[in-house]
KEMIMI-841304 format. One line per field, with one value per residue (C-alpha): residue in three letters; x, y, z. Coordinates in Angstrom, 3 decimals, padded with zeros to 6 digits. Last residue first. Layout:
<recs>
r (ALA,...)
X (X,...)
Y (Y,...)
Z (Z,...)
</recs>
This chain:
<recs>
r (UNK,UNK,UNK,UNK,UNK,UNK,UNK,UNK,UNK,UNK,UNK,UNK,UNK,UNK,UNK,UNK,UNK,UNK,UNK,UNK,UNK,UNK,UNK,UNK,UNK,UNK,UNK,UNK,UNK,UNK,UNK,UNK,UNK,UNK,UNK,UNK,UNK,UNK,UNK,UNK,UNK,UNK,UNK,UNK,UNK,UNK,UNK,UNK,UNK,UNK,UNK,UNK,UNK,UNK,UNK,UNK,UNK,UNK,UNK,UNK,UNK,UNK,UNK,UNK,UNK,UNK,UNK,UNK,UNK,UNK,UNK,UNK,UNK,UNK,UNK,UNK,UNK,UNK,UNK,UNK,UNK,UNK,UNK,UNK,UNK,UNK,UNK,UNK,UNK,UNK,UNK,UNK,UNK,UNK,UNK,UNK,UNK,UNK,UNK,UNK,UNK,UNK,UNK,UNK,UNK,UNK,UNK,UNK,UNK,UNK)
X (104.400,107.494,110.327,109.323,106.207,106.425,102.531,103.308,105.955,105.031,101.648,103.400,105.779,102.578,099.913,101.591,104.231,101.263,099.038,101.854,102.653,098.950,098.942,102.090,100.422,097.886,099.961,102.300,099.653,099.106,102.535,103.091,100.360,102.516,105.505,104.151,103.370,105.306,107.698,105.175,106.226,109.847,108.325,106.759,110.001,111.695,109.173,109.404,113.001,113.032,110.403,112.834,115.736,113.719,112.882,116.353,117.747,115.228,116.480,120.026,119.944,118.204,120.828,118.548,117.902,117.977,116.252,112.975,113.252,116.813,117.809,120.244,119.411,115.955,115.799,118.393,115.638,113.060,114.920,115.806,112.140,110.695,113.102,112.347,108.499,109.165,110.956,108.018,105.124,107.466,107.979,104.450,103.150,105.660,103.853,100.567,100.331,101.584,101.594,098.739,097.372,097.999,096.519,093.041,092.837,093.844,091.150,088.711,089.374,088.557)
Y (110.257,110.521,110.610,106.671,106.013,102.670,103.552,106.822,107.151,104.034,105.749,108.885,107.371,104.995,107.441,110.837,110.271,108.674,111.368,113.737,111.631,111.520,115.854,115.232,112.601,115.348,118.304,116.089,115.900,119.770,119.941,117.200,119.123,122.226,120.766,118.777,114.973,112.332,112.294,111.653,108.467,109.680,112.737,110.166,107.706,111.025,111.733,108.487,108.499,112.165,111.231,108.045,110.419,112.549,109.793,108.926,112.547,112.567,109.225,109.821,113.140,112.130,108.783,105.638,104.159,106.985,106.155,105.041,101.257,100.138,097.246,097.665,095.599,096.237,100.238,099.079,096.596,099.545,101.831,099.763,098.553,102.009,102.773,100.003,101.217,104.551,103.154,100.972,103.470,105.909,103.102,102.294,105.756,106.168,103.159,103.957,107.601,107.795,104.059,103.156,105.845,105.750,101.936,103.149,104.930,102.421,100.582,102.968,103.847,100.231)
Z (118.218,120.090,117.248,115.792,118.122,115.299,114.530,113.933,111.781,109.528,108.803,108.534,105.839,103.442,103.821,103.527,100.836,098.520,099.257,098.104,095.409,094.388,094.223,091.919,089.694,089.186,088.590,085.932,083.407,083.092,083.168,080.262,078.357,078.407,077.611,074.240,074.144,072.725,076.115,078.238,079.483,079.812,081.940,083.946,084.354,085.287,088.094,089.588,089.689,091.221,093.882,094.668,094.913,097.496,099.779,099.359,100.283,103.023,105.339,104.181,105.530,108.623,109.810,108.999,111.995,114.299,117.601,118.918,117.965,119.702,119.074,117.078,114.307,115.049,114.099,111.238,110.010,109.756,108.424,105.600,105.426,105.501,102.659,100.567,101.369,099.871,096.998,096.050,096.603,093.977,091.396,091.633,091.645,088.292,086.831,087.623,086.374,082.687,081.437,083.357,082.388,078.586,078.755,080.298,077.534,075.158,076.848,076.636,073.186,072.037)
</recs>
């Protein structure tokens, strides 16, 4: 039984922010995307650059919030411990899913 509450807490602490974070990323890819084909033209701007990062960096923000609000029964300095973790995965996260669309769309002559 303490496995699976366990197993609950990270869900509740790690997998739902990662979610929320994979999620916005690839909302973002998508906007980008269909701009990119709206116009027609695929190596260009689709999403103007300081929209492009200040979303990417509002959907970190979300994510983080709805982790702090997970934590919120636990004291500061186990909440940073927690949060170094689901940091390193956002980074992994932020990696795979917008170089992956970088590169294989040639998007800025990759």
């Amino acid at each position: 039984m303490k496995q699976i509450m366990s197993l609950m807490e990270f869900n509740k602490l790690y997998l739902k922010p990662l979610t929320a974070f994979a999620i916005g990323l690839l909302l973002i890819i998508a906007i980008d995307f269909a701009i990119r084909h709206f116009t027609g033209t695929l190596n260009t701007l689709g999403l103007p650059e300081t929209l492009w990062f200040s979303l990417q960096l509002l959907t970190g923000i979300f994510a983080s919030i709805l982790f702090w609000k997970n934590t919120a029964q636990k004291s500061i300095p186990i909440r940073l411990a927690y949060y170094i973790p689901l940091l390193l995965a956002f980074l992994i996260f932020y990696t795979l899913i917008i170089y992956v669309y970088v590169i294989e769309t040639a998007i800025d002559g990759f």
